[in-house]
N, C-alpha and C positions, 0 to 999 in steps of 0.2 A: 504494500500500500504506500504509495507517494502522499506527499502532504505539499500543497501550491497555496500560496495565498492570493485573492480573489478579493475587489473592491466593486462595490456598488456604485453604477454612475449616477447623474443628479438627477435621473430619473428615476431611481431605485431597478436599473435593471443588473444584473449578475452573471459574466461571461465568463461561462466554461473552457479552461484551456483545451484546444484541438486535440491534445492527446488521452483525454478523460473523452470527450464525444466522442472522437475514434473507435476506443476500447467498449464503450455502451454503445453504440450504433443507435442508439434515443436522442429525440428531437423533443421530448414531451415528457414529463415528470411529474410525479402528485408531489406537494409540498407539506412536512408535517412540522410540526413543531412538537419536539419531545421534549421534556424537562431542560425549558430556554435553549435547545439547538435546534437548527434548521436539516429536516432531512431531504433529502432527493430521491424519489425512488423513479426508476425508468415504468415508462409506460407502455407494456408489450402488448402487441397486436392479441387478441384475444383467440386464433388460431394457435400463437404458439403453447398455449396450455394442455394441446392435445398432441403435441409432439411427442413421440413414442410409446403412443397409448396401441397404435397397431403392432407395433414389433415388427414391423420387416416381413407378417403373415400375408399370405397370399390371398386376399380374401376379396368379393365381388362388392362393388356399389352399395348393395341392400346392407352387407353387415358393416360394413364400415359405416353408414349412416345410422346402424341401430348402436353400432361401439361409442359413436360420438354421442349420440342424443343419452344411451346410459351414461358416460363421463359427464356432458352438461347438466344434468340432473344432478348427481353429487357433487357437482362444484357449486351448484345454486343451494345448495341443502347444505354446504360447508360454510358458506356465505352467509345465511338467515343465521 
């Protein structure tokens, strides 16, 4: 982990050094604030959550649409 120091200009905006957005491939970030620090987290396409829920299995249109809708299902019941 590197540590850059970073200023806010007079608009309150905050430039990420090119080599931290390189490494996140993120253009978009939720902001939190946890006990007085400022978090950043990257905002991932909502496909990438099902990245390797097939496994590399050989499987047709129909199941891979029933593998996804059971995986969205418990990630919406993980989420409530």
């Amino acid at each position: 982990m590197s540590v850059e120091v970073v200023r806010l200009d007079e608009n309150g905006r905050l430039y990420l050094p090119a080599s931290l957005r390189k490494r996140l491939k993120a253009k978009e970030f939720y902001v939190e604030e946890r006990e007085g620090e400022i978090v950043l987290i990257p905002v991932r396409k909502k496909i990438e959550r099902y990245w390797g829920i097939v496994k590399g299995e050989k499987l047709s249109a129909e199941e891979i649409d029933r593998l996804v809708e059971k995986e969205t299902e418990r990630l919406l019941r993980d989420e409530l």
